[in-house]
C-alpha positions in Angstrom: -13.5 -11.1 -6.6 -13.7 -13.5 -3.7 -17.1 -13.7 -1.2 -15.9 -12.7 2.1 -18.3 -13.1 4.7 -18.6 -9.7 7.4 -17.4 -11.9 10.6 -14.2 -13.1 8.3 -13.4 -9.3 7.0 -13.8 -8.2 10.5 -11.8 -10.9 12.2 -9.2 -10.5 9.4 -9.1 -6.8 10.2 -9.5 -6.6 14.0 -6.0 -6.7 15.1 -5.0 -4.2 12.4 -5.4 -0.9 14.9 -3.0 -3.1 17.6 -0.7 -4.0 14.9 -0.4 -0.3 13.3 -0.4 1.3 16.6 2.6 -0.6 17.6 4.4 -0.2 14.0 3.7 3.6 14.4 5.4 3.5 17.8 8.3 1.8 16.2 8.9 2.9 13.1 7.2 6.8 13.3 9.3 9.4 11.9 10.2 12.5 13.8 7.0 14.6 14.1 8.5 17.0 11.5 9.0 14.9 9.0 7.2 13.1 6.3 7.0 9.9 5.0 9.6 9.0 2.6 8.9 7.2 -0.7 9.7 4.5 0.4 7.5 4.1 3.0 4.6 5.2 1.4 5.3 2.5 -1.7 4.9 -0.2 1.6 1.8 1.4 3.0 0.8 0.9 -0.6 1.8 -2.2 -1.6 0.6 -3.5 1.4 -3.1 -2.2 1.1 -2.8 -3.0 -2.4 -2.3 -6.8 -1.8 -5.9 -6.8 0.6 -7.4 -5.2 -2.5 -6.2 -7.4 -5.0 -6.8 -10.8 -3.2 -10.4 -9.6 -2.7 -10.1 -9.8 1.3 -12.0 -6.0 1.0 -13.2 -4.9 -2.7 -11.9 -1.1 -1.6 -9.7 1.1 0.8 -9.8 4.9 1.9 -7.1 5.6 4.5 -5.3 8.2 5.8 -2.2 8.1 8.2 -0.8 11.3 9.9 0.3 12.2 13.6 -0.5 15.2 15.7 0.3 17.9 13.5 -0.4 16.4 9.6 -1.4 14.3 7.0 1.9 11.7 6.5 -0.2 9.7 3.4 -3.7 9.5 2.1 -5.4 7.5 -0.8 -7.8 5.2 -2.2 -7.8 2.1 -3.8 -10.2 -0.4 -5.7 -13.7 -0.3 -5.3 -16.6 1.2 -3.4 -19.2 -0.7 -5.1 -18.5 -3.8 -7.0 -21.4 -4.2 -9.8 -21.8 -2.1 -11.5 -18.2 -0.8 -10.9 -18.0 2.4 -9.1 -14.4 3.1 -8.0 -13.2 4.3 -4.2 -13.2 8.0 -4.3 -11.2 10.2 -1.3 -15.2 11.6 -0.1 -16.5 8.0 0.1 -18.6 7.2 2.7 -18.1 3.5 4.2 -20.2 1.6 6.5 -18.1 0.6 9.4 -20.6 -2.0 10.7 -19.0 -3.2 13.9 -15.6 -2.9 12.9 -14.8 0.4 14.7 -15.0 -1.8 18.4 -11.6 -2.3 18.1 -10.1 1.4 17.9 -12.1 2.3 20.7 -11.1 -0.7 23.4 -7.3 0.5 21.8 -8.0 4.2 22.6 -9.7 2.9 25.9 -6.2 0.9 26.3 -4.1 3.6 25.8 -6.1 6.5 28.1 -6.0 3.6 30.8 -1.7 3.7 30.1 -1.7 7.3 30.7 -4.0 7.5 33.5 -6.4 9.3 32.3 -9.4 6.5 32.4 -10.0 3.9 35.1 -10.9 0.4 34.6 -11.9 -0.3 38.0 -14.4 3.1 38.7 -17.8 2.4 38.1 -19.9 3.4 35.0 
């Protein structure tokens, strides 16, 4: 397992909401619809390649739109020594990694009109 130091992981990681937001937009199926096999083996595969190169030593995630659940899982570990594997209840510290999904929802509720950037605090 590699050292990874918090300001890497979170630099690594901070354009990942941006990234999936617009990959959503693009690729989403109808709202009806699930996931297909296929796309849940490259959710996987790509999640499993952060594990396995030791960028993060664990993943929970779960991706869904409005209305469900489109795929959900875990992978590697939530502790490293002694081994305790990433379990669907795990709790995570999100340190300061969670700045970036609010500035996106901030972003998007300034899109729709529904937040100003210019009003003051």
């Amino acid at each position: 397992m590699h050292n990874i130091s918090r300001r890497h992981f979170v630099r690594t990681i901070a354009g990942v909401p941006f990234l999936m937001a617009a990959a959503a937009k693009a690729f989403a199926p109808p709202q009806n619809i699930a996931f297909s096999r296929s796309q849940k083996e490259a959710i996987e595969a790509i999640l499993h390649r952060l594990v396995d190169s030791g960028a993060v030593p664990g993943i929970s995630y779960s991706i869904g739109n409005a209305r469900e659940t489109l795929a959900e899982g875990t992978l590697g570990l939530q502790v490293v020594d002694p081994r305790m594997p990433m379990e669907k209840d795990t709790r995570c510290a999100l340190a300061s990694v969670s700045k970036q999904f609010v500035s996106a929802a901030c972003y998007l509720l300034q899109q729709k009109g529904a937040l100003s950037l210019d009003e003051p605090l």
